[in-house]
N, C-alpha and C positions, 0 to 999 in steps of 0.2 A: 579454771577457777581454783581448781585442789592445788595447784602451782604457785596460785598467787601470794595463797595462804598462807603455803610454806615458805614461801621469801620473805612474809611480811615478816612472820613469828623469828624468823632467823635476824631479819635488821634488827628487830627489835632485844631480840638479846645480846647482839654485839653491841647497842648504844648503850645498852643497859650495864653490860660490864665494862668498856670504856668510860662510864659517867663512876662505877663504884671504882676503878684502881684511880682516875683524876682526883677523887674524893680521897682516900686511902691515902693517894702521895702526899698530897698536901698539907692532910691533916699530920702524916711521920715529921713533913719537911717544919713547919709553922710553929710545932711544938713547941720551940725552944729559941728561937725568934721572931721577933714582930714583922708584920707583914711587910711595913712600911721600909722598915731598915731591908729586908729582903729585894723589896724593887726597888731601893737605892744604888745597891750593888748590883743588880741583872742592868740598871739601866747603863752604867759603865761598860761593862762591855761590847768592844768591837764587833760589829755587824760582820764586817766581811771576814772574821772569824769562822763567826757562827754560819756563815754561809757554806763553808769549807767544810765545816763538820755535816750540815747536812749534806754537803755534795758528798761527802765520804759515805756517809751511810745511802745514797740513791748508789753511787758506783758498788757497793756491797752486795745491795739486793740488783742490780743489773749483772753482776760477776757471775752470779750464779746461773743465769740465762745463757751466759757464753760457754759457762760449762755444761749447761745441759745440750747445750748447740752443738758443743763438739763431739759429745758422745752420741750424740745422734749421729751427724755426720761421717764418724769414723766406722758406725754402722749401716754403711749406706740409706739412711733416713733422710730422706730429701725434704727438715725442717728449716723453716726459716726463722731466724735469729730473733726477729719480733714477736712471733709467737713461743719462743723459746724464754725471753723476756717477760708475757705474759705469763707464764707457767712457773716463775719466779714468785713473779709480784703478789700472785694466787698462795702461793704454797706459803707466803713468809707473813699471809695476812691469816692463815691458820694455824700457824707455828705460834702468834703473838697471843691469840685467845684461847690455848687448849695445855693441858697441863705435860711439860715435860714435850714440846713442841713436835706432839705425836700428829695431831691434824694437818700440819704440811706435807710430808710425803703421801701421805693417803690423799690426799685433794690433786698432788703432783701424777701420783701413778692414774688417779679418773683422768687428765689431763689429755696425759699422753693414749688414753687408750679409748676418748673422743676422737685423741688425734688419728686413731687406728692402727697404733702401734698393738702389738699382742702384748697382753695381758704377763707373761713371763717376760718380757723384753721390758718390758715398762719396767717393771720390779725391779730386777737387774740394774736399772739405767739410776732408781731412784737409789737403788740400797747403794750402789757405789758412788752416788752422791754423797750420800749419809753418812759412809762410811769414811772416807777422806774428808768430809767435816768434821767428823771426832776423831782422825788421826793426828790432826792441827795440834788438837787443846793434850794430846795422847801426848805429843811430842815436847810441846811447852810443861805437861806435867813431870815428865823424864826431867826434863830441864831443870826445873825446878826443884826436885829433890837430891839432884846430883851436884849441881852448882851453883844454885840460888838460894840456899837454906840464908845465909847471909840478910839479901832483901826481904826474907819472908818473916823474920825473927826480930827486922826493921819495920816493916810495916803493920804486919796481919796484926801484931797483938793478942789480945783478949780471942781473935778468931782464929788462932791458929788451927785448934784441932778441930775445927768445920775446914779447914782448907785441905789440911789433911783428910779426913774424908773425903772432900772433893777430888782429893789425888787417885784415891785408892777406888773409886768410882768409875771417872773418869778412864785409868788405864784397864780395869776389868772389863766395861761394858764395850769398849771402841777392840780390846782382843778377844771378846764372845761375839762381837756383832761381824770383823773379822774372820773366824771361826766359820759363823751361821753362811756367810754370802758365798764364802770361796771353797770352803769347802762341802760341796754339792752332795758329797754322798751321806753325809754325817744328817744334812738337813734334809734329804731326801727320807733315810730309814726314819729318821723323827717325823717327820711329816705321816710317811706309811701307818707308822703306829700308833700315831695318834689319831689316824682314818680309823685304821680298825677297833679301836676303845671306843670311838665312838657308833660301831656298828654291833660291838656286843653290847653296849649301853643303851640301843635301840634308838638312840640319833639319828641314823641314815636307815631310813627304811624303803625306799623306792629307788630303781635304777643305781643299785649300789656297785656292780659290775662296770656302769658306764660311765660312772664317777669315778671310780676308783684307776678307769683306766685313763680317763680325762684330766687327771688328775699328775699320773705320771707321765703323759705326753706333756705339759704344762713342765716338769722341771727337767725331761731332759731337753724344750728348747732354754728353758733356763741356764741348764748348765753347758750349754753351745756360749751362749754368752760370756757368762763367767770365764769360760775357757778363753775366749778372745782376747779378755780385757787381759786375763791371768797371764798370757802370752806376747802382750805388745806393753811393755813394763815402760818402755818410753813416752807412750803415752799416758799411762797411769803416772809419769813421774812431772808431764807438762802439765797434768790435772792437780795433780798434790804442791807444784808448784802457783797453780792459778789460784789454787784452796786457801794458802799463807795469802796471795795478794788479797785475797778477800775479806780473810779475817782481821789481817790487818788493817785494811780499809775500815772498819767497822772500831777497831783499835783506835784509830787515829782518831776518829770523833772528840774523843773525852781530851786527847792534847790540842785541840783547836779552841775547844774551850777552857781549858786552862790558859793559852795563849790570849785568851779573850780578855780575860781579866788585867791583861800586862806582867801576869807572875810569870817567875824565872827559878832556875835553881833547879829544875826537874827534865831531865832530855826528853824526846820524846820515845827510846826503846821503853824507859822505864817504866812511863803512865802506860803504854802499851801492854806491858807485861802485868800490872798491875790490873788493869782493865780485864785482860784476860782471867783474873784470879773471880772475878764476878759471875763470866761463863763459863769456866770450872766449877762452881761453886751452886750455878742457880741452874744451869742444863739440864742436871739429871734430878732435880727436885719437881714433886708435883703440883706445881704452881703456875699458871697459866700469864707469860707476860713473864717470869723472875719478878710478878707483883712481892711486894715486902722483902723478900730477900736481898733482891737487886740493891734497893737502899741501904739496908746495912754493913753491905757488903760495901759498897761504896765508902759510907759514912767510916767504917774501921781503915778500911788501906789508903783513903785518900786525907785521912785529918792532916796529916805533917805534912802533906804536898801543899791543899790548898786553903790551910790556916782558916783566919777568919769568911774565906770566901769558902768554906765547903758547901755547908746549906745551898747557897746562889750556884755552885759547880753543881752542885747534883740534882738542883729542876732542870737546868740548863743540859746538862749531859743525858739527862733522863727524859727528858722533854725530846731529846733529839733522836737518841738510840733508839726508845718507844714509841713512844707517840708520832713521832712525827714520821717514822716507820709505818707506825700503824696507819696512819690518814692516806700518806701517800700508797700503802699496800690497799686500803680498802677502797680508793678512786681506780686504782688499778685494776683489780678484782671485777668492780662493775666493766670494768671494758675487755676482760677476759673472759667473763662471762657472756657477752654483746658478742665479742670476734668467734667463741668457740660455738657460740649456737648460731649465729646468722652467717657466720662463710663456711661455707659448706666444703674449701677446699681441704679436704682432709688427707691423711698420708696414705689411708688406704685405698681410697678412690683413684690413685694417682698412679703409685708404684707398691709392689710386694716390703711390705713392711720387716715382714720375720727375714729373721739373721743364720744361715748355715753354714759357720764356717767349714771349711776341708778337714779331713780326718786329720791332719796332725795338730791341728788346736783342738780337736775335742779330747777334754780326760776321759781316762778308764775309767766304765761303769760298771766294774765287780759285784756291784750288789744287785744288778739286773736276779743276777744268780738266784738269789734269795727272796726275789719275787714271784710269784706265783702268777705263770701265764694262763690266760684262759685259753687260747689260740686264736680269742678277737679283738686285742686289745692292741695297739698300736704303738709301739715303741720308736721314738725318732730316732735317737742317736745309734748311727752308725751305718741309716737302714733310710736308703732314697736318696743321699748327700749329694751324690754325683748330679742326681735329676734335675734335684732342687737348685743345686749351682749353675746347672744350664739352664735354665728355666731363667734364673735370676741375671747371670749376664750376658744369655746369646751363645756362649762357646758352643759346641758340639761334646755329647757323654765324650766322646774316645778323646778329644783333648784334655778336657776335663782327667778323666782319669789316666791319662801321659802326664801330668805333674802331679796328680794327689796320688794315684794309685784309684786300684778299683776298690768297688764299696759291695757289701754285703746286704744281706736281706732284702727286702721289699724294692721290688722292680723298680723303674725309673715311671710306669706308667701310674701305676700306685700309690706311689710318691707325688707323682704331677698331680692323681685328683683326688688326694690328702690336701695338697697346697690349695686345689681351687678349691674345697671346702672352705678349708680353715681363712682363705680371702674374704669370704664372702659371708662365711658365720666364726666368729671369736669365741677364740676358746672359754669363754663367760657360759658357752649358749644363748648368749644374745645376739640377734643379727642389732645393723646399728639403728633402724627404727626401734625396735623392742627394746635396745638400752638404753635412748633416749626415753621412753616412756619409764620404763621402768626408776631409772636413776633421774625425776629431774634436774635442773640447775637452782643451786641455793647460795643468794650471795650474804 
């Protein structure tokens, strides 16, 4: 019944904020045209335009399932594509309603770690999602100020220095957030330190030895990850290449609707580029949706492109990128929610989820140094590898370590019933009844 509750109260404030930005657009759009003349010009244009723009934004949020696919997969993650698809739809219908589209990866990492991925693995998989989505706009930013000041001093206008800002935004937080993922030891001692302020501030008062050591087991399977990805650049570079397809998919919407209308004069890199000046601009602001901004943003860089058709281009464009975004992420949502709680086939039921690569993809962890061991706290990295890699593919320790080299610390037996712990209870401390109850499902 406490379940239902919380579903209800949850629908009801997504309809409730979908009813006030519907209200919000229309009253910006209406302003300054009559309604009538407004669906005179929507009724003009081509259907099978507009058809195109939505397929572009459904192949957008489907892009991103292929990319989480592959990073599973390149991590021996035995996901399938479907549900890697629903982990999409999920995550882009929490992106749409929460400010500065912080609620998608936090809905994508629960995802993955119903799915039974561990908790650092998941993180890992989500931040370098997030992270090559703001390399996209990072790179179109460079771009932009190096050899597009031209189109920017043509279009932006009046909004010039809000784009600027967006520049200088956009390239700080995509090289802090950069920074934060890959470099494990910098986020590691920040993490440590900011454990212990909160232990002299009397926040952690119970089992603080078993946290604290739980805590760094947790980022050095983190940084096993990191290191993989750090280390197989070809595939980090078929992901940043899938990452442009995506965006640009998303790009292309607003030149399908421009095509809609029969206007000409504008290529389609340009509205592209232009388009992108919007998610440069509305990204890092905290507004849930680019509700208001999004408009403006539109109504400045697109006046000279679509003349008297702008109002009709920007319900239409914005009708399609959002809303129509939204409805189809919020059908989707209800059935990711259905598929994650009633099929029970999950990754860790199946196959060993966590990831150890061989010693020469793990980085040096020098700041072990400057951790303070109790003598019962458990350190991954560097310490069981060999075990764990035969455990995971069958070889034999002595082959295993005839191409990695031998491993140090903690035996191979130790190792193996660290791993069956950690199988069978997540590094949360929730086994997976306990984080079903604890976490329900809210759509």
């Amino acid at each position: 019944m406490k379940k239902k509750i919380k579903m209800k109260k949850s629908t009801k404030l997504s309809l409730l904020f979908i009813a006030f930005v519907i209200v919000l657009t229309l009253v910006s759009v209406l302003k300054d045209e009559s309604a009538s003349e407004l669906i005179a010009r929507i009724k003009t244009a081509n259907p099978r335009y507009l058809i195109l723009a939505v397929l572009c934004v459904l192949g957008f949020l489907l892009m991103q399932g292929v990319i989480i696919y592959m990073m599973c997969r390149s991590l021996n993650l035995k996901e399938s594509l479907w549900r890697c698809m629903l982990m999409s739809f999920h995550g882009y219908f929490f992106c749409n309603i929460t400010p500065m589209q912080t609620g998608g990866p936090i809905i994508q990492i629960y995802d993955l770690r119903k799915e039974g991925v561990s908790v650092p693995t998941a993180c890992m998989l989500i931040f370098n999602m997030t992270f090559l989505f703001k390399l996209v706009l990072f790179v179109l930013s460079i771009g932009f100020l190096t050899v597009g000041q031209g189109m920017l001093a043509e279009y932006t206008g009046s909004i010039h220095p809000l784009v600027n800002i967006g520049f200088f935004l956009t390239i700080a937080v995509t090289l802090l957030l950069g920074l934060l993922i890959f470099n494990t030891k910098l986020t590691k001692k920040l993490a440590i330190r900011v454990f212990d302020w909160s232990v002299r501030r009397h926040l952690q008062k119970k089992n603080i030895e078993k946290r604290r050591a739980k805590m760094l087991d947790m980022f050095d399977q983190y940084k096993d990850v990191a290191g993989f990805f750090m280390t197989h650049l070809k595939l980090m570079g078929i992901l940043l290449l899938l990452t442009f397809v995506q965006r640009f998919l998303y790009f292309s919407s607003t030149w399908f609707v421009y095509k809609s209308f029969g206007l000409s004069g504008s290529g389609w890199l340009t509205i592209c580029l232009l388009q992108s000046l919007i998610n440069i601009i509305a990204d890092l602001l905290p507004v849930p949706g680019d509700v208001g901004v999004g408009e403006i943003v539109f109504n400045a860089v697109f006046a000279k492109i679509f003349g008297s058709y702008l109002s009709s281009g920007l319900l239409l464009s914005r009708g399609i990128t959002y809303y129509a975004q939204l409805v189809i992420c919020g059908i989707m949502t209800v059935v990711a929610s259905l598929t994650f709680r009633f099929d029970r086939s999950k990754l860790g039921r199946t196959k060993k989820v966590y990831y150890y690569p061989p010693d020469k993809y793990v980085q040096d962890d020098d700041m072990d140094d400057d951790v303070e061991d109790d003598g019962n706290s458990s350190h991954r990295t560097g310490h069981g590898l060999m075990a764990r890699l035969a455990d995971d593919t069958g070889f034999s320790d002595d082959a295993l370590e005839e191409e990695y080299g031998s491993e140090s610390g903690a035996s191979g037996e130790e190792a193996a019933e660290e791993d069956t712990e950690d199988a069978d209870k997540y590094d949360d401390g929730f086994s997976d009844g306990e984080a079903d109850d604890e976490h329900p499902e809210q759509i």
